[in-house]
C-alpha positions as CSV (number, residue, x, y, z in Angstrom):
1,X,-145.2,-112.2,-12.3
2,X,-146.1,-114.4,-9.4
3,X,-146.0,-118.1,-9.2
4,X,-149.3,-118.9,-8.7
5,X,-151.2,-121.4,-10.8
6,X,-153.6,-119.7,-13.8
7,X,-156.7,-121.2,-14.8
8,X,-157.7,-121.9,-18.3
9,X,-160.6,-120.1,-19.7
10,X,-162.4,-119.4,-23.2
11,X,-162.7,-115.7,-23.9
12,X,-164.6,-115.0,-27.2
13,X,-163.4,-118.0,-28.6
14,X,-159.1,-117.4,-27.7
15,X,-158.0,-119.9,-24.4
16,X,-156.1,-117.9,-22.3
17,X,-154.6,-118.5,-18.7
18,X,-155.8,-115.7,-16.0
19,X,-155.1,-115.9,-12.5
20,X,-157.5,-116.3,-9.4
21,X,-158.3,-112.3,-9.2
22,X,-158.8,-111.9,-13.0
23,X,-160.5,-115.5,-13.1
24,X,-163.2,-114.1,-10.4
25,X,-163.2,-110.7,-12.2
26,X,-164.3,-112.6,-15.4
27,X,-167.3,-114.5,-13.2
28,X,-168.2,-111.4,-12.5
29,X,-168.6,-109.7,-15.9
30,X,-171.3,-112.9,-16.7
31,X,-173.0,-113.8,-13.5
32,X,-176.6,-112.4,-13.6
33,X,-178.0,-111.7,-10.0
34,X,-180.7,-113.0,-9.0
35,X,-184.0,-110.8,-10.1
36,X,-181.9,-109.2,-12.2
37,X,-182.8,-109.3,-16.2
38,X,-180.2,-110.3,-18.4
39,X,-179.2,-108.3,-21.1
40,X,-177.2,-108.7,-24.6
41,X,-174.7,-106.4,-25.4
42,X,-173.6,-106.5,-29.3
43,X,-170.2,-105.4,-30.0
44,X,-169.1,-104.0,-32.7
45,X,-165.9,-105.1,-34.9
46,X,-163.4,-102.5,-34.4
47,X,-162.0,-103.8,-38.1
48,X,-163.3,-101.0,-41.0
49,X,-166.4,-102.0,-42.9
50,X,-164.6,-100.3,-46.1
51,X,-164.3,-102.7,-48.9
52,X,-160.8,-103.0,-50.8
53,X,-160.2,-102.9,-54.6
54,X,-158.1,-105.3,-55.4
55,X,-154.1,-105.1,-56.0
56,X,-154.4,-107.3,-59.0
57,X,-155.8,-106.9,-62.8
58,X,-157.3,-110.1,-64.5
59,X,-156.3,-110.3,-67.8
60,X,-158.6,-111.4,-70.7
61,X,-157.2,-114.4,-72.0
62,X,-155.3,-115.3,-68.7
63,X,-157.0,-119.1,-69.0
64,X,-155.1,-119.0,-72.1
65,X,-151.7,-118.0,-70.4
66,X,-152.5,-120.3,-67.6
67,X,-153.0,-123.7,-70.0
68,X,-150.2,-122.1,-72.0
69,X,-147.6,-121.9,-68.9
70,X,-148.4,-125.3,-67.3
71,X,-148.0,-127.5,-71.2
72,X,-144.9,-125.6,-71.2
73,X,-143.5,-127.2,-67.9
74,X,-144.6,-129.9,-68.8
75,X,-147.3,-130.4,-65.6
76,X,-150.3,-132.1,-66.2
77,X,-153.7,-130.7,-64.9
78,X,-153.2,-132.9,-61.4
79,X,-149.9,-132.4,-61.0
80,X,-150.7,-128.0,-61.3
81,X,-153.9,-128.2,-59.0
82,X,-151.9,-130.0,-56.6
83,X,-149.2,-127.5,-55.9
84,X,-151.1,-124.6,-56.2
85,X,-153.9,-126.0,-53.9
86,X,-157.3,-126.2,-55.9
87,X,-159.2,-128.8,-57.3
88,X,-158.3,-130.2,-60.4
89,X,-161.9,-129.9,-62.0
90,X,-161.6,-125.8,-61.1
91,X,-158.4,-125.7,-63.3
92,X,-160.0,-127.4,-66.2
93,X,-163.2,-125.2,-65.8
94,X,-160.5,-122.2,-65.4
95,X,-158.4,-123.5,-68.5
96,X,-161.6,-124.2,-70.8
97,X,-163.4,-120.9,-70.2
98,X,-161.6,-118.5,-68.4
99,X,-163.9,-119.5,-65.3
100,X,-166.7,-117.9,-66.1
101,X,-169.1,-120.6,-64.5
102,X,-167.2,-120.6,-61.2
């Protein structure tokens, strides 16, 4: 790799550092010339469009189990939708009716 300075530049949202010949390579790509029309190329996400079942099975009493669990260690609701990162009306809701609302 050379010593010579790279350039900062957004591509498709991720910075990355290219050097002078890549930097004018990139101009390139998205300078229109003049009379010419632009035009919008959509790309496609190379990620699968196939939807995943899920890993998990929800059980029908888990509010139940969860209300159970945390008045056994002694947490309060706060203190439980704190560490585990919700909000503490979603673990009431989840606790009173198995979330069904949500």
């Amino acid at each position: 790799m050379s010593n010579e300075a790279l350039t900062p530049i957004n591509h498709y949202g991720e910075k990355l550092f290219v050097c002078k010949q890549c930097l004018n390579n990139e101009k390139k790509k998205y300078t229109q010339k003049q009379g010419e029309q632009s035009t919008l190329i959509r790309v496609r996400s190379w990620r699968s469009q196939t939807i995943r079942e899920p890993d998990y099975d929800i059980v029908d009493n888990y509010f139940q189990i969860v209300r159970e669990a945390r008045e056994k260690n002694g947490a309060t609701i706060p203190e439980l939708a704190l560490k585990i990162g919700i909000k503490e009306s979603v673990l009431r809701r989840i606790e009173r009716d198995g979330c069904s609302q949500i």
